[in-house]
C-alpha positions as a Markdown table, in Angstrom:
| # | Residue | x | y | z |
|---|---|---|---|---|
| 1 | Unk | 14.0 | -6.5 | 22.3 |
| 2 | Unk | 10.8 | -7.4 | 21.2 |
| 3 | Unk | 9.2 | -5.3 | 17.7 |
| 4 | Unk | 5.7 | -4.7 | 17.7 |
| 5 | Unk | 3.9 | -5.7 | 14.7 |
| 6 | Unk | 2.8 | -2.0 | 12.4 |
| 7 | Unk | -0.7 | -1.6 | 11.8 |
| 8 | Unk | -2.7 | -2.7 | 8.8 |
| 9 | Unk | -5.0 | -2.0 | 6.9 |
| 10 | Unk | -8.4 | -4.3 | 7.3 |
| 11 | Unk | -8.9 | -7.4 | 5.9 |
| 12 | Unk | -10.9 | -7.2 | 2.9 |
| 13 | Unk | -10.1 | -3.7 | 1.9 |
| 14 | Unk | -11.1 | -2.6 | -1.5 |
| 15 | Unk | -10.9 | 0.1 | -3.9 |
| 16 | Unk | -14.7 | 1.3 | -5.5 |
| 17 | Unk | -13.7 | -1.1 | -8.9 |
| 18 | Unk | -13.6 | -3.9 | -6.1 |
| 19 | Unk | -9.7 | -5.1 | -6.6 |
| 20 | Unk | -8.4 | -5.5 | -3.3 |
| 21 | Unk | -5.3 | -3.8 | -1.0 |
| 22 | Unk | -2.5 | -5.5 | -0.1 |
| 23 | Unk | -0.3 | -3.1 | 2.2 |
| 24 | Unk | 3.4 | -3.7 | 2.1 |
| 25 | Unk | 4.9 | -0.4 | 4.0 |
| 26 | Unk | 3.4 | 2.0 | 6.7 |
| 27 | Unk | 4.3 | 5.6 | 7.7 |
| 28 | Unk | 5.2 | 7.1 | 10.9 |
| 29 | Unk | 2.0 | 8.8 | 10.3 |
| 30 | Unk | -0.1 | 5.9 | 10.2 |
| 31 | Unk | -0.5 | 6.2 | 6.2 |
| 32 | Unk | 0.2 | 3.2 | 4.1 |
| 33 | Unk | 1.2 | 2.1 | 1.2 |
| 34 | Unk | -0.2 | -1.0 | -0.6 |
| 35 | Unk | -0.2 | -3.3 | -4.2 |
| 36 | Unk | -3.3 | -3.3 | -6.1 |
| 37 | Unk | -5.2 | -6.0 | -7.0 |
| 38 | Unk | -3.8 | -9.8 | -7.2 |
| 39 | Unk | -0.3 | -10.7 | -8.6 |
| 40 | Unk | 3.3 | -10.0 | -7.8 |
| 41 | Unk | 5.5 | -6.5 | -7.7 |
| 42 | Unk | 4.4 | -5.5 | -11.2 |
| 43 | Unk | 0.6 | -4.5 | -9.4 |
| 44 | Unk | 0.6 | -1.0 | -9.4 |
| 45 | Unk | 1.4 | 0.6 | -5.8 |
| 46 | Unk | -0.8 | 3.7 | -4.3 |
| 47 | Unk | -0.5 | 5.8 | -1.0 |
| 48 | Unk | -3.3 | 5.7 | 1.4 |
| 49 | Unk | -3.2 | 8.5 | 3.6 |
| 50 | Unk | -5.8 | 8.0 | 7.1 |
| 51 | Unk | -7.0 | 11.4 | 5.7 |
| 52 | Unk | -8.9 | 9.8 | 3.3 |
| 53 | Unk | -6.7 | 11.0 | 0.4 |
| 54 | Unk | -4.6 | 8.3 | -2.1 |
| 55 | Unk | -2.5 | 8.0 | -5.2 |
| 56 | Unk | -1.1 | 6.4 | -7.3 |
| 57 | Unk | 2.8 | 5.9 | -6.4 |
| 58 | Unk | 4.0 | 3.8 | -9.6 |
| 59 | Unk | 3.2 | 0.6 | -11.7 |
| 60 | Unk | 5.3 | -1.5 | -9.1 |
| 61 | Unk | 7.5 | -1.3 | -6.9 |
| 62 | Unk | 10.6 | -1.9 | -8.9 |
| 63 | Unk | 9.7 | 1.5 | -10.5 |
| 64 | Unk | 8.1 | 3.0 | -7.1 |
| 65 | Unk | 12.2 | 2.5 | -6.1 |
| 66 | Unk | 14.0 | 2.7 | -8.5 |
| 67 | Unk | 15.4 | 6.2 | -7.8 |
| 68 | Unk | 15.5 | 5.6 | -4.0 |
């Protein structure tokens, strides 16, 4: 069984204050969910929904899951 490879987000992908995307997860939907800006799990992690909507999930992703 072969896995297909998810869907990302575009290279080069930036917020308006310029600090780039780095997607680590994807939805069924198609949404994703990314680091922000450069450096390790402490960057803070949004949602990115193909909607055009986003948020902002949790300072990292040690705290994005810690309760999961």
């Amino acid at each position: 069984m072969t896995s297909t490879p998810l869907p990302t987000l575009e290279d080069g992908v930036r917020l308006a204050s310029g600090a780039r995307l780095e997607q680590f997860a994807r939805a069924g939907s198609g949404d994703a969910f990314c680091f922000v800006g450069e450096g390790g799990e402490e960057r803070p992690a949004m949602y990115d929904s193909l909607d055009g909507e986003a948020g902002l999930l949790a300072l990292g992703s040690p705290t994005a899951f810690a309760h999961y």
